[in-house]
N, C-alpha and C positions, 0 to 999 in steps of 0.2 A: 418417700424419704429420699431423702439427697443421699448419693453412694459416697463417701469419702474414699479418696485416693490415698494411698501410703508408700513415698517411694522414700526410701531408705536412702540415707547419705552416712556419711561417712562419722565414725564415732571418736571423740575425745582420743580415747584411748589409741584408735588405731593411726591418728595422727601423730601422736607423739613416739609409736613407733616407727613412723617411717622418717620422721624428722632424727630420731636417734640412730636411726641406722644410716642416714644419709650424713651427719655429722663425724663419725665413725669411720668410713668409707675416706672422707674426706680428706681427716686427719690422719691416716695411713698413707695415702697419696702425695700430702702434702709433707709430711717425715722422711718419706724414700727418696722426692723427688729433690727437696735442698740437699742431698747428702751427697756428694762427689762419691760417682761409682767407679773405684779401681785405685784410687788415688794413692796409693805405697808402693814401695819397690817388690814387696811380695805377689800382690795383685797381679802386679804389671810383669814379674818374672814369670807366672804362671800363665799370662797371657802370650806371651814370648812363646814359652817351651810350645803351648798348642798349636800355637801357628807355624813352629818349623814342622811340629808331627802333621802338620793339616799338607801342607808343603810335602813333605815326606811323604803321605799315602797318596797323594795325587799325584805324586811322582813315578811314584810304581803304579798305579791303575791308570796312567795315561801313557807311560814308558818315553817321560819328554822330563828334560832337567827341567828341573824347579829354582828359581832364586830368590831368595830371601835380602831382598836392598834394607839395612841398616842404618836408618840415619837418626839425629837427636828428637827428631819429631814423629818417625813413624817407621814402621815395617811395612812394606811391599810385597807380596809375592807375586813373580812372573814365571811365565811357562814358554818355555823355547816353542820355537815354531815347527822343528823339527824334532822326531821321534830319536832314541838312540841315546849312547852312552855321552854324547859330545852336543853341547850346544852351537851350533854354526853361527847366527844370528843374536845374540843374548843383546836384550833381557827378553825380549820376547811380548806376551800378552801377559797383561797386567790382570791377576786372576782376584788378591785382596789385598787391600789396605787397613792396618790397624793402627790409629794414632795413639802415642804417647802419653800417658794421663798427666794431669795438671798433677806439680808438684813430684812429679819422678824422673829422674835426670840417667838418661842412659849417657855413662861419663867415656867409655872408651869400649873398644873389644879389641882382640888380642887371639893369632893363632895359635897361639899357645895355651894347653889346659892345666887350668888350674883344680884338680878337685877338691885338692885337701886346705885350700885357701894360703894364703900367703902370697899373693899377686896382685897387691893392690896397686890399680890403673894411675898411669900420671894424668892429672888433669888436662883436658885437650883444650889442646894449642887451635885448632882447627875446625871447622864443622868432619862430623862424624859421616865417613859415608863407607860401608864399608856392603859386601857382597856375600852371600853363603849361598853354595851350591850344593845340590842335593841331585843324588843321578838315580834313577830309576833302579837301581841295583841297590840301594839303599844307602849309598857313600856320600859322604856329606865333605863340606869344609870344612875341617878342626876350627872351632870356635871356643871362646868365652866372653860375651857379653856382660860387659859391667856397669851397675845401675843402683842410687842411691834416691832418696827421700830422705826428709830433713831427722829422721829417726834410726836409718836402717839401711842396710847395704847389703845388697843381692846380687848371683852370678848366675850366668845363663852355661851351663856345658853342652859343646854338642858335637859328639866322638867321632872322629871321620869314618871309622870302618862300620860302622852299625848308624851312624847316624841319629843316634838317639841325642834327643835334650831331656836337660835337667835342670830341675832350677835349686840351687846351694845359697842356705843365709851365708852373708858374710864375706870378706874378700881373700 
């Protein structure tokens, strides 16, 4: 008798589950990825506060000012060359870049804080270019950063003696 051979392939069923799952897959990928990531002034505030605290801790863990360059299109952070209370050489090494999301307009900042709102920025005359320093002892520039979306209006605080940011709805 002739042996028959039986080799197994792949069944109805188990095709159309990997075709559902790979449609699935897909369609999650493709929902995330059209969706503009950060795109509001809340977003973009909370991305702000992080990067001066990120600025901040590396400030004290490397004991070299930190600076925070401001402009309408993106935050910088640089690290003095030299260790110590005092920047000799500023800006230094360019440690991170965070651009500005589509759609959120950092409109001015102001050394002046505002926490309890009531400061709303005159619209800039200017391109924005403004500096925040943060010294290893944890002292910062007195800041408020102001930043709006076609919705919404957000304030960056960042207290000189503690150095802390905050981000406040509203102007």
């Amino acid at each position: 008798m002739h042996a028959r051979s039986h080799t197994r392939g792949f069944t109805l069923v188990e095709m159309m589950v990997v075709v559902a799952i790979v449609a699935i897959l897909s369609g999650l990928l493709i929902s995330t990825s059209s969706r503009p990531v950060g795109a509001n002034a809340r977003n973009m505030s909370e991305t702000i506060v992080s990067t001066i605290n990120f600025a901040k801790l590396r400030a004290g863990a490397t004991r070299r000012v930190h600076t925070v360059q401001v402009t309408t299109s993106q935050l910088a952070v640089y690290a003095c060359a030299n260790t110590g209370l005092v920047c000799a050489s500023p800006p230094g090494d360019l440690i991170q870049q965070v651009r500005v999301a589509k759609g959120v307009t950092i409109l001015n900042t102001s050394t002046a804080l505002f926490p309890t709102g009531g400061g709303a920025p005159s619209a800039p005359g200017s391109p924005l270019n403004s500096a925040l320093a943060i010294r290893p002892d944890g002292q910062a520039t007195a800041m408020t950063i102001f930043l709006t979306d076609t919705k919404d209006s957000w304030r960056v605080l960042v207290y000189h003696v503690t150095g802390g940011a905050y981000a406040r709805q509203g102007w």
